[in-house]
Every structure is written in C-alpha cells, then in structure tokens.
C-alpha positions as CSV (number, residue, x, y, z in Angstrom):
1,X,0.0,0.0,0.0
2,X,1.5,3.6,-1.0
3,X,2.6,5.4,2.1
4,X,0.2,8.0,1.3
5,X,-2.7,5.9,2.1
6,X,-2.0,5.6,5.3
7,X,-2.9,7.8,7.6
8,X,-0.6,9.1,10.3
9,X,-1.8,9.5,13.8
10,X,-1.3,13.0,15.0
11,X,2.2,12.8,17.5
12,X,4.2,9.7,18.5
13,X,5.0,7.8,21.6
14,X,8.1,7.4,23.7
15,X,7.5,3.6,23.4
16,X,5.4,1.4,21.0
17,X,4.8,-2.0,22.1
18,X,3.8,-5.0,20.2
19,X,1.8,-7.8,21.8
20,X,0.5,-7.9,24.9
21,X,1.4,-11.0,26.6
22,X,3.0,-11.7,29.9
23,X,6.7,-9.8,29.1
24,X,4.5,-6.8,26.9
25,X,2.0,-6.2,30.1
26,X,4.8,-6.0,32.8
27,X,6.8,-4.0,30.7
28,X,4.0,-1.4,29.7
29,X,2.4,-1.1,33.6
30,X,6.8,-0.5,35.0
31,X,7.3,2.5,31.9
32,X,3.6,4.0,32.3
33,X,4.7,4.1,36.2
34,X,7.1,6.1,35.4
35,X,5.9,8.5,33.8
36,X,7.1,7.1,30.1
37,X,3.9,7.9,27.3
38,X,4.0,3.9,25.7
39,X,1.3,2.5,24.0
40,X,0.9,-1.2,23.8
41,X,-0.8,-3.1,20.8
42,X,-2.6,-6.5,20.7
43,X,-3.8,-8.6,17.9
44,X,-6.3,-9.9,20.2
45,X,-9.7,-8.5,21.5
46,X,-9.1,-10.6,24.5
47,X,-6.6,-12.3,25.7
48,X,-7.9,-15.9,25.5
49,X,-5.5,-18.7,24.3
50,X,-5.4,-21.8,22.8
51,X,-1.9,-22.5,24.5
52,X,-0.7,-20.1,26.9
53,X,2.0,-20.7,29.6
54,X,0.2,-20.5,33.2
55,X,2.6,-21.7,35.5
56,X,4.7,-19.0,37.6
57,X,7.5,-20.2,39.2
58,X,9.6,-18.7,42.0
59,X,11.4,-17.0,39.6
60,X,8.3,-14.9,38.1
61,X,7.0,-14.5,41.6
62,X,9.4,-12.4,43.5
63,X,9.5,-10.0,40.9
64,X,6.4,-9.4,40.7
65,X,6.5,-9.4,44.4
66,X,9.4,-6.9,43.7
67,X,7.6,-4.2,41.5
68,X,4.4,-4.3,44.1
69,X,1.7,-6.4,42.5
70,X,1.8,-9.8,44.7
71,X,-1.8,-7.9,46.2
72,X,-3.3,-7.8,42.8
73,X,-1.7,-10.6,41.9
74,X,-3.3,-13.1,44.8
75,X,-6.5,-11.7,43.4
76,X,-6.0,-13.6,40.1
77,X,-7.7,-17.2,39.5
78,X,-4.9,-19.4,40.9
79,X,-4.3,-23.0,42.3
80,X,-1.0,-22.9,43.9
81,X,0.7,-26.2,44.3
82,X,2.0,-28.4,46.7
83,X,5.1,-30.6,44.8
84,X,5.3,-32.5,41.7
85,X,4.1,-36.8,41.9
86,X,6.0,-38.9,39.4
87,X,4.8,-41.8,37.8
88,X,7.0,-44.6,36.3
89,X,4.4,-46.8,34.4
90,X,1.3,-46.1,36.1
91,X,2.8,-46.2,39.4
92,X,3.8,-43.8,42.2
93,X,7.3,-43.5,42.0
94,X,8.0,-40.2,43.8
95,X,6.0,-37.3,45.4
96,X,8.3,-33.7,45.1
97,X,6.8,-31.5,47.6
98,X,7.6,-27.5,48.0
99,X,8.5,-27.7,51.9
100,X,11.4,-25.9,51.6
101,X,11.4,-22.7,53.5
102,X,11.9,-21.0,50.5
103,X,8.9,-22.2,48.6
104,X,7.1,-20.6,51.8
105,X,5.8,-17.1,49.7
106,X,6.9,-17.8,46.2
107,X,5.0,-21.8,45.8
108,X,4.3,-22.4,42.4
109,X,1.0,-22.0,41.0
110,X,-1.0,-22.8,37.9
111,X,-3.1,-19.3,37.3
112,X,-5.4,-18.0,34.7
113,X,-3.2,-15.9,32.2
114,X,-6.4,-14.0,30.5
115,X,-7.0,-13.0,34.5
116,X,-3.5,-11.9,35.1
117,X,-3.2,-10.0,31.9
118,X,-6.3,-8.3,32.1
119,X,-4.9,-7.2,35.8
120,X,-1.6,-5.9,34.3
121,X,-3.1,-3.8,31.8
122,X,-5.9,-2.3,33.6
123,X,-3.1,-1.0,36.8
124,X,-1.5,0.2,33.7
125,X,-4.4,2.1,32.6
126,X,-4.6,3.9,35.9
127,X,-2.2,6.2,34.0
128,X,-2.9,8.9,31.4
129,X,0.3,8.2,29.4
130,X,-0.8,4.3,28.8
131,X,-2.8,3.1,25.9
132,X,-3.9,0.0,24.7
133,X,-4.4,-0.9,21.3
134,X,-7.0,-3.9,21.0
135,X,-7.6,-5.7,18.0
136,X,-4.9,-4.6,16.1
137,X,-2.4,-5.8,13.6
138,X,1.0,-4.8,12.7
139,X,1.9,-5.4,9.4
140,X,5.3,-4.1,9.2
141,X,8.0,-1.9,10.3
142,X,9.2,2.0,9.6
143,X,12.7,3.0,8.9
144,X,14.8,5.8,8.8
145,X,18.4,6.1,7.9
146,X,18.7,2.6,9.1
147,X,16.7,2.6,12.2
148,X,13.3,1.6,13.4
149,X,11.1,4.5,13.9
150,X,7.5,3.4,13.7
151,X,4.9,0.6,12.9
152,X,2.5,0.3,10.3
153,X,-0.9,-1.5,11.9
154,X,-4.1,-2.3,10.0
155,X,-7.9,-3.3,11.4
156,X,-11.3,-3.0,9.9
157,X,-12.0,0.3,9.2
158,X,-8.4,2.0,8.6
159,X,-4.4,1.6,8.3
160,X,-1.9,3.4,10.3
161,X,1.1,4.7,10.4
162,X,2.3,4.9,14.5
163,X,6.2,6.5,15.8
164,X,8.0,6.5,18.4
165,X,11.3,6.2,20.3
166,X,12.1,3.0,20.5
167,X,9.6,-0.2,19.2
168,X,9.8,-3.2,21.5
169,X,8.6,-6.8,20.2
170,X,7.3,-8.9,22.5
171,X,4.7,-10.8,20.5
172,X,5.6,-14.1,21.0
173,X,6.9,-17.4,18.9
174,X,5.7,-16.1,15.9
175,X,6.7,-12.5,16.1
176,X,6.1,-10.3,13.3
177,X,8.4,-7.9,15.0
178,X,11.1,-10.2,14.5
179,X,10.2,-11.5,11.6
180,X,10.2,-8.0,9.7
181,X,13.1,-6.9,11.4
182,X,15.3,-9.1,9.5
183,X,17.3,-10.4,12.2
184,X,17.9,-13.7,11.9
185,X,18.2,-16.9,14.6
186,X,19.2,-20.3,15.5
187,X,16.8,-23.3,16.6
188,X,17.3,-26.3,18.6
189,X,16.4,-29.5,17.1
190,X,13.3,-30.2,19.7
191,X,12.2,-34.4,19.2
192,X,8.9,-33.6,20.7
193,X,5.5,-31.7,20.0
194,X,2.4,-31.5,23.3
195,X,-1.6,-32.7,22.4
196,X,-2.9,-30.1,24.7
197,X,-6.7,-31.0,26.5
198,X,-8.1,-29.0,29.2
199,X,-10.8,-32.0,30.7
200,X,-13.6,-31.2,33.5
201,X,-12.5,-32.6,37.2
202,X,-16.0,-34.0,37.5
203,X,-16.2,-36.0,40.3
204,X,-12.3,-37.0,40.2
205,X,-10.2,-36.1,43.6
206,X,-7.5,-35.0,43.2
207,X,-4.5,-33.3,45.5
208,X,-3.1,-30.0,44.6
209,X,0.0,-31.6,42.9
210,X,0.8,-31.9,39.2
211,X,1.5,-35.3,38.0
212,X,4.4,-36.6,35.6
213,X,3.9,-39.7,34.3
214,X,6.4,-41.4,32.2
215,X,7.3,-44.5,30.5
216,X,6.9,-46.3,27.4
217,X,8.9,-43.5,25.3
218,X,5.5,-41.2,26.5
219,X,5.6,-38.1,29.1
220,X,2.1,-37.2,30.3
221,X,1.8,-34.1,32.5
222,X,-2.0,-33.6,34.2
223,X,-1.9,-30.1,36.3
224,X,-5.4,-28.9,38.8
225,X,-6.6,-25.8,37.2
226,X,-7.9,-22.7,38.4
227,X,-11.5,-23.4,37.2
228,X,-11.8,-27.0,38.3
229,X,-10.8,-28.6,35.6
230,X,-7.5,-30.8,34.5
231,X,-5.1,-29.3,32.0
232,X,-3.2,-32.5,30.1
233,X,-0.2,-32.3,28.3
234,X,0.5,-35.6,26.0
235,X,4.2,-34.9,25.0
236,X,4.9,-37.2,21.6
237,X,7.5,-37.3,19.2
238,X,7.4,-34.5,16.7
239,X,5.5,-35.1,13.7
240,X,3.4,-37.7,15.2
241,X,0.3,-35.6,15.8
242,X,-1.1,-36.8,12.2
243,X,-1.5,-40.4,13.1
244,X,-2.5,-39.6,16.7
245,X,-5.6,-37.0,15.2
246,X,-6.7,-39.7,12.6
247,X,-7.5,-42.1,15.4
248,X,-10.0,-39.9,16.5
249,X,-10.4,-37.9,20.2
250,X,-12.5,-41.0,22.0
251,X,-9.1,-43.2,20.6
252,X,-6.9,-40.5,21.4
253,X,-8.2,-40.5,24.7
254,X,-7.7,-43.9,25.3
255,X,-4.1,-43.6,24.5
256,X,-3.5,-40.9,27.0
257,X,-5.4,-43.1,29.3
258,X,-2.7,-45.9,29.0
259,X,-0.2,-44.0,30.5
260,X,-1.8,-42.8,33.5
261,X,-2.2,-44.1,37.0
262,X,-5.8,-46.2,37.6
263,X,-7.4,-43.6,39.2
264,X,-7.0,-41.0,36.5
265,X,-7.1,-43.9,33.6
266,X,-10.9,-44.7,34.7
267,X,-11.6,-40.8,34.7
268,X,-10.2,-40.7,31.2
269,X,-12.4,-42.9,30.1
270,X,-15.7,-41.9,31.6
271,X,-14.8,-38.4,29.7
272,X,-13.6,-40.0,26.6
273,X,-16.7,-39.1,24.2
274,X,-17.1,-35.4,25.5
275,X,-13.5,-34.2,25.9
276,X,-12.6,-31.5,23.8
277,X,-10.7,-31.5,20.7
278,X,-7.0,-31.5,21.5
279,X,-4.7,-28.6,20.2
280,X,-1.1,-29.5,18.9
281,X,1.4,-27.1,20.5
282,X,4.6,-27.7,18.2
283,X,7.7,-27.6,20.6
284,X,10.1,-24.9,19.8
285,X,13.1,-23.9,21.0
286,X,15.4,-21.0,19.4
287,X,17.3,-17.7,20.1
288,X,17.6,-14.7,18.1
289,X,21.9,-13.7,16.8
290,X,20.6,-10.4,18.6
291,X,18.1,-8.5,20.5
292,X,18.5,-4.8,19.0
293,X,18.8,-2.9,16.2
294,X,18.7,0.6,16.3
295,X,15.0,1.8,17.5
296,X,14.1,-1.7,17.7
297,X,14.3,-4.4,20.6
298,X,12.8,-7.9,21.1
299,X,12.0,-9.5,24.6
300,X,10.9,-12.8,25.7
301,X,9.5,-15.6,23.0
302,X,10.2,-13.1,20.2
303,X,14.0,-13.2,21.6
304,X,14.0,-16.3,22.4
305,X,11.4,-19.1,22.1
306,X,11.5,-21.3,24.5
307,X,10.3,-24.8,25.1
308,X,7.7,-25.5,27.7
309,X,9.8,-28.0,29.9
310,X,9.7,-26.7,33.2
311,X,7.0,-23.8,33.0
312,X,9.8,-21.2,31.8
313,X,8.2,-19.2,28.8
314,X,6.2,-16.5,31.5
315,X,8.4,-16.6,34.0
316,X,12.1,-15.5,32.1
317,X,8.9,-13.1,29.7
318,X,8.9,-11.3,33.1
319,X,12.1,-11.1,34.2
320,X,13.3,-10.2,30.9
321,X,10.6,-6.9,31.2
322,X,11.9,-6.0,34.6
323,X,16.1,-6.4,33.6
324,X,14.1,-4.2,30.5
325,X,12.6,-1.4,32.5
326,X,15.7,-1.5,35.0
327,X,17.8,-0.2,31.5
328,X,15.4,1.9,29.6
329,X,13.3,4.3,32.3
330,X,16.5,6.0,32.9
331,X,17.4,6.7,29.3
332,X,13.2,7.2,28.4
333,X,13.3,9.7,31.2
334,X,16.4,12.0,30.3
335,X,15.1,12.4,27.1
336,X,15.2,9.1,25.2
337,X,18.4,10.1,23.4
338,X,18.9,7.5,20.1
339,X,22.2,6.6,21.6
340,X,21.2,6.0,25.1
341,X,18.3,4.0,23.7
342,X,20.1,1.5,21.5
343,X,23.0,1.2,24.7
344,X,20.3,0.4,26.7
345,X,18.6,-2.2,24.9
346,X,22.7,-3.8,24.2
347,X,23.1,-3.9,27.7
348,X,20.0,-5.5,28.5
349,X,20.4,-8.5,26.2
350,X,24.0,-8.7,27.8
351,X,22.4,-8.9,31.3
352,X,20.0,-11.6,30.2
353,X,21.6,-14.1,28.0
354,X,23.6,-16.3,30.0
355,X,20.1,-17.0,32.1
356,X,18.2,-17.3,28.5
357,X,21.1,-19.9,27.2
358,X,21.8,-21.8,30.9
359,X,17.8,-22.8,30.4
360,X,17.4,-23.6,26.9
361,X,20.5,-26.2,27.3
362,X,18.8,-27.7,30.7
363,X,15.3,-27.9,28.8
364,X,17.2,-29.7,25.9
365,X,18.3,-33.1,28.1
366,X,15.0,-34.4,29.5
367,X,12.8,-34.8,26.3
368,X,16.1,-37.0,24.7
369,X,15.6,-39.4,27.5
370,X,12.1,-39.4,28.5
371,X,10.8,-39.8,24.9
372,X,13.0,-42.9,24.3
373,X,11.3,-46.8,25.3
374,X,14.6,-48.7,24.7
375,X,16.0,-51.0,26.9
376,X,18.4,-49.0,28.7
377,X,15.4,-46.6,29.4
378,X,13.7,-49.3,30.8
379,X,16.3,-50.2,33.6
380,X,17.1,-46.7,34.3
381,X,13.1,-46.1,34.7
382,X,13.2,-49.1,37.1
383,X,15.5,-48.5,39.0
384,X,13.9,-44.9,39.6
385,X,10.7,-46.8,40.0
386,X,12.4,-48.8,42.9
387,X,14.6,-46.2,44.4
388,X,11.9,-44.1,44.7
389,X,9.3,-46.4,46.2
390,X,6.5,-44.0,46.5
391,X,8.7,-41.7,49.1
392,X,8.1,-37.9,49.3
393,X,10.9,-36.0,49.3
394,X,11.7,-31.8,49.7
395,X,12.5,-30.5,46.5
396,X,15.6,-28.1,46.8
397,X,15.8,-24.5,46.1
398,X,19.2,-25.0,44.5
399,X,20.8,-27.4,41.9
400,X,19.6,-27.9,38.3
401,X,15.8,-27.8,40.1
402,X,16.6,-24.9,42.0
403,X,17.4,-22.9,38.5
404,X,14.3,-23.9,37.3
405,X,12.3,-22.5,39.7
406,X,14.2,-19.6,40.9
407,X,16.5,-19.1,37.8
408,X,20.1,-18.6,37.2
409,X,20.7,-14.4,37.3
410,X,19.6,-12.3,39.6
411,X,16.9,-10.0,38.6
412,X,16.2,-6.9,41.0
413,X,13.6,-4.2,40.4
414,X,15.9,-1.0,40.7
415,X,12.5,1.1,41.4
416,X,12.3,4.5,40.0
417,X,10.4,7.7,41.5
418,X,7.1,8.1,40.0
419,X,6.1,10.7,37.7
420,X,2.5,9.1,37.6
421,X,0.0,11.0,35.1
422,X,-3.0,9.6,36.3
423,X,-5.8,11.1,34.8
C-alpha cells in the first residue's frame, strides 16, 4: 500500500509496544509508572488462548512481588501447588513437595493468564500516558536512515502509520516484529510436540499436585486448574500428531489413558466421548543472533522461544521486562536520546543471555531421554521406580531444580520515583 494511504496518527510515543502478553503487560504497567507515554498493541480482542504458559515459578513470583503487585496478583484465579508426583508406568514412583522454606511465599502456581493480563493492563491504565491498542495488527516496520522508527498496523476500518522512540517486540513465537526486522536466529532441534486437553475434574479427587507420568517413550503431564478442571499435556515425538488426530479424540483419549495411573485412567475414560478437541502445541526452541537494532528491541519468546519443559516461557517473559525497565526508564526519562536507547537495549540483552542460554541447554536433556522406550530406558526407569518407592521427598531450592524455579541471574527491580500521570 502507498505510504500516502496511510494515515498518520497526530504525535508519537516514547515507546510502541507490540503484543500484549506476559513480558509486553509488565513491561508497559513499569514504563507507564514512570511516567514514560508507551502505548501497547494487541492482535487480540481478549486475551484468550489456545496455548498459553500459566505456571509461575519462584522466579516470576518475587518480581512481581518486587515491582508491588503480589496484592493484585493473589486476586487472580490461581491453584498454587504443593510438589510434583512422578509416575513410572502407572505407578507412584515419587512425590516432590515445596516444603522448603523458601517455597514458603513464592509456591508455584497454575493461574489463569487471561485474568492476570487483564490485571496488568488495567493497573496500567490507571495512568494517562498508557494506551492499549486492541484488535490490532502490525503489518510491518518503519525506517529511517537505518533505524526503526515506527509501525504500520491495519484493522477494519483504517491503516496506520504509529512512531516513536524506541519499538519493543514482545509478540511471542511467531513475532512479526522479529520476523520484519530481518534479524535472523538459531533453533534447537526439539524431538517432541504437546496434544494439549483442558478435561472437566467431575467427580475425580485430586490433591493440589501436578503429575508426571512417564514410560513407554511417553511423558504425560496432568496439572489442577484454576477453574476446576485438569489441563493434560501428552508430550509425543514430533510429527506424530497426524497419526494420533486420525484415530480420533475418543481413541486418542484412550491412549493418553494408557499411560496414566488407575485412578485417573478410569476418569479418562468416563470423559472420553465429551472431551474436547485437543490442540497440537509444536515444541520450539530458538534464540535470536541479537536483541537490538537501532530503535528496535525484542523480549521474551520473540528473543528467544523457549520450550515449555519446566513452565519457563512466562516466567524469564517477566524477568526479561523488569532487567528491560531497569535499563530503559532511565534513558526514556532523560530524554530518550537514540544513543542511550540502542546502549540500553545492548546492555539488557547482555544482562539476560547467560540465564536465557543456561535454560534452553537444561530444557534440551530431559525430552532425549524421556521420549526414548529402549531397553536401557527401561532399567534406568526401574531402578527410579524402585529407588523411589513412593517416598516424598523436599525438592531443593538449589541445583539444576533450583534454577528452574528460581532461575540462574539475579533480577532486582531497581524502582524508580514516579512521575505518575493519572488522569
């Protein structure tokens, strides 16, 4: 479309957003804080997902404990959960549970994301400078002299042309952001895709626990959900989803079925003709050769897409907006200078990456072994199996586990004195 068609909103922002997920939200409601005019733009009219990453960890907790939102935040539809049971062929092989002392505040929990986002953007609407761009597309990017000064957004009734400092892409796996900026990536061969079923609870008890069960070259997660019903997560080898979907759900059902523990096997059954039809979540696991150009700079999945072992996506989305706001209010602030700016946004990807790289290797080694049914993952399942012996155990804080949950920088809210412009 000739440039002229567009038409050009009257004045420009400080900050442009794109996509308004977990990392867009927590980033928008720290600038608009400040005092920094951003305006944040989703595709959506809601924020209801077919996959969506509702598990915050330890890690996403305290900072949002940090940057004052753990009241608003305990307000949001939440289960919060007690440990992790394992299941080595249908049986009770282990039960994980967060006694630790540090688990005490930050315990995991499985929360509603539409909830929580909804929550971030309307504290961030409390001020004047914050807008929020529903239903909207971008289509491309703006340049000028080699930098990123705008984007160009369509919807139903007209196309625009919007400017501003700096543009920030935090729209996800499939960012157009990224994908316009021209900067290109690396993946990780991932061997797995996820069949992803939320089923009702009915008359099922269960504990507040998520359950692993694995065997048979299969990995089948079931998690309590906010709204009383049971998320699954049928991990399978990639590519496989085909076969599996030609079978049919009732079929499909029954094959999840297999792998679980009698209990939730019968339930599985009894639901079989009424559960819902599955979604295919295709595993993906990359990282962008950087996170800036000038004007521009890409957060969270749009930096770095990351696979959903361990419940990582949200959490290192948030942390990566705080380590973001920590770098850029100060530079927004004194006048968002170009070269302060793109410094910024260099130093913030050099703050983040060794946390963004330590996870993606540690979320690489389970699915090679978990996914095999060979007969050396046989033994080493059985002798899991019988070391284990049903025994509950504290998980630690520390270790491989203990990055998981808490992560591997540290990631402190700096705080910054509010120039609020509430209406």
């Amino acid at each position: 479309m000739p440039a002229h068609e567009y038409q050009k909103l009257v004045g420009s922002e400080q900050v442009i957003i794109v996509g308004a997920g977990p990392g867009g939200a927590v980033l928008s409601y720290l600038l608009a804080k400040a005092g920094v005019r951003v305006t944040l733009i989703e595709r959506h009219q809601d924020f209801s997902r077919e996959f969506r990453g509702e598990i915050l960890m330890p890690g996403g907790l305290e900072p949002l404990d940090q940057i004052g939102l753990w009241e608003d935040l305990e307000k949001v539809s939440h289960v919060k959960l007690d440990g992790i049971n394992i299941y080595v062929d249908q049986k009770r092989a282990w039960s994980l549970e967060f006694t630790d002392s540090a688990y005490s505040r930050y315990r995991p929990r499985w929360i509603s994301q539409p909830h929580f986002l909804e929550m971030l953007v309307e504290k961030s609407a409390l001020y004047s400078n914050f807008r929020l761009l529903r239903g909207t597309r971008v289509r491309d990017l703006i340049w000028d002299n080699n930098r990123v000064t705008g984007v160009i957004t369509d919807d139903k009734d007209s196309a625009n042309r919007l400017f501003g400092d700096l543009i920030i892409g935090t729209d996800g796996r499939s960012s157009i952001v990224r994908a316009r900026s021209g900067i290109s990536y690396k993946s990780d061969a991932m061997p797995m895709d996820i069949v992803w079923v939320k089923i009702p609870r009915g008359e099922l008890r269960l504990n507040k626990a998520l359950r692993a069960y694995i065997g048979g070259g299969r990995l089948l997660i079931c998690a309590p959900t906010y709204d009383d019903h049971i998320q699954l997560g049928f991990v399978i080898k990639k590519g496989s989803f085909r076969e599996l979907r030609n079978m049919g759900i009732s079929h499909l059902m029954d094959l999840i079925a297999e792998h679980a523990d009698p209990i939730m096997e019968s339930h599985l059954h009894l639901i079989r003709e009424t559960a819902p039809k599955p979604f295919l979540l295709s595993t993906v696991s990359d990282r962008v050769d950087r996170w800036s150009l000038p004007g521009l700079l890409l957060l969270g999945d749009a930096a770095h897409t990351i696979s959903p072992v361990g419940g990582q996506g949200l959490n290192l989305a948030i942390r990566d907006s705080i380590v973001a706001a920590n770098h850029l209010i100060p530079a927004l602030l004194s006048g968002a200078n170009a070269t302060l700016l793109d410094e910024a946004s260099l130093s913030i990807e050099k703050e983040r990456i060794k946390e963004i790289v330590t996870i993606q290797k540690l979320q690489a080694r389970p699915p090679k072994i978990l996914l095999r049914n060979t007969w050396w993952t046989k033994i080493l399942f059985g002798i899991i199996s019988a070391f284990g012996k049903g025994r509950t155990i504290a998980l630690p804080s520390d270790g491989i586990f203990g990055k998981m949950a808490w992560g591997v920088s540290e990631v402190k809210w700096l705080g910054f004195d509010s120039k609020e412009q509430k209406p």
